[in-house]
N, C-alpha and C positions, 0 to 999 in steps of 0.2 A: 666355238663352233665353226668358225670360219674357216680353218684349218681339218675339221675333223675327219672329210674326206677320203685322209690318207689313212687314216686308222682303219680300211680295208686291203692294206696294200701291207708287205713285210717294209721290216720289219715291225710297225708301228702297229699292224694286224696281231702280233703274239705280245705286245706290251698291252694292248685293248683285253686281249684273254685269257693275257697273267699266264703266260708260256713262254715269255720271254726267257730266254737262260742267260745269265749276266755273267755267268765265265768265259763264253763264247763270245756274246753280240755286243757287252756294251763298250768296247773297247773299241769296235766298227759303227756302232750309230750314230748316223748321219743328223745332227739335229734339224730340221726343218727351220727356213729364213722367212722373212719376209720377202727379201726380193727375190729368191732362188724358187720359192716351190707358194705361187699364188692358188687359189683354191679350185677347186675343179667342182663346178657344177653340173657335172653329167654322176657326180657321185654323192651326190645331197638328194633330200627328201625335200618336199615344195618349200617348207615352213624352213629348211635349213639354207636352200637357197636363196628364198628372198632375208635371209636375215645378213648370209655373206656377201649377196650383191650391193645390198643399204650399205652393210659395212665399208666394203671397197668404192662405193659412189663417192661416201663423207672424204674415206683417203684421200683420194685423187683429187676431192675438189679442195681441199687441203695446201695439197701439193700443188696448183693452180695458183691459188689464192698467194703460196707463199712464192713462186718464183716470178708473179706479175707485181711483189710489192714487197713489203718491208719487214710482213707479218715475219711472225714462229709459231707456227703449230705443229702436236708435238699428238698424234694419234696413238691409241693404245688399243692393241689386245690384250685383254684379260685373261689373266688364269681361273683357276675355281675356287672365286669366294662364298664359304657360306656359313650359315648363323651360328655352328658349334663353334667355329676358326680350328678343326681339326680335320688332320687330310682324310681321314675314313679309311676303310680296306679296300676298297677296289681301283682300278686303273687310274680312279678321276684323281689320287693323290698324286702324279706325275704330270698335271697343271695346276696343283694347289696354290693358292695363293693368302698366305696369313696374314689379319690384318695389321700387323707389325710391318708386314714388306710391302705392305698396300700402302698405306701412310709413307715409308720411305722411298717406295717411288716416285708417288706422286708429289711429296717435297721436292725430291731430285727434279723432277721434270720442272714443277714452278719457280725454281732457282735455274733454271740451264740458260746459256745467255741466250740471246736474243737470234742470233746464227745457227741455234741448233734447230731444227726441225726436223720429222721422220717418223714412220712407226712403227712401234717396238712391242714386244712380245714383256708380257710380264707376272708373272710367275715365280715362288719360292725355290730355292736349291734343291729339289727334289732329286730321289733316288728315281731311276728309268726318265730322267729328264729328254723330252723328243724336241720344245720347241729353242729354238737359239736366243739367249739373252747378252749375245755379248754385243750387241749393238747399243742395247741399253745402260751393260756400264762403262764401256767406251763413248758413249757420247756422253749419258749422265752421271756418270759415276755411281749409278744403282748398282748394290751387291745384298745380292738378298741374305739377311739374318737367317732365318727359318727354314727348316725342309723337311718334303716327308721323306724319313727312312726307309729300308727294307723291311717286307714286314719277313720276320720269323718265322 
């Protein structure tokens, strides 16, 4: 959710309403970073606001915490887990996250040394992929097993 603001903006607007055309666009889209595109609450509803401001408060004090001391912490946004562990038909399969690649993150990340800290987008190899995971396997070596395909 933190991110989701931009899903009114192209092209991340016609991946939201499955009019993406992937012969054209997906060759040009831009995935969305963490440190490049922070979230815009003039474009959230109250309850999505105060959930992305909580989020980016814990970051930051994160970030604080590790550059006045010795810590590593290591913040995650999440893709979309849920209880079938199947990406489903609609857009929400292009931040799925299966619990095979959940477990192998989160191993990655509890094994990363001590010098890594950051926070990283986390998500299966999905088809209409928007958010950027290469932070997460260049720092941790996460490479996600699972993805949702195109659907048919």
């Amino acid at each position: 959710m933190t991110v989701f603001g931009y899903l009114k903006y192209e092209p991340y607007l016609s991946i939201f309403n499955e009019t993406f055309d992937d012969k054209t666009m997906l060759k040009n889209l831009r995935k969305l970073t963490i440190n490049d595109d922070p979230p815009d609450p003039n474009d959230q509803g109250i309850g999505e606001k105060i959930y992305s401001e909580s989020k980016i408060i814990g970051e930051e004090m994160a970030k604080d915490i590790v550059k006045n001391g010795t810590k590593s912490i290591i913040s995650v946004r999440v893709g979309g887990v849920n209880i079938d562990n199947q990406p489903g038909t609609t857009w929400l399969r292009t931040v799925w996250f299966s619990y095979r690649d959940v477990c192998s993150f989160f191993e990655k990340a509890i094994q990363a040394p001590l010098y890594i800290s950051g926070t990283y987008f986390a998500t299966s190899n999905n088809h209409r992929a928007w958010l950027d995971l290469d932070d997460a396997k260049r720092d941790l070596g996460y490479v996600p097993q699972d993805g949702a395909e195109q659907l048919e």
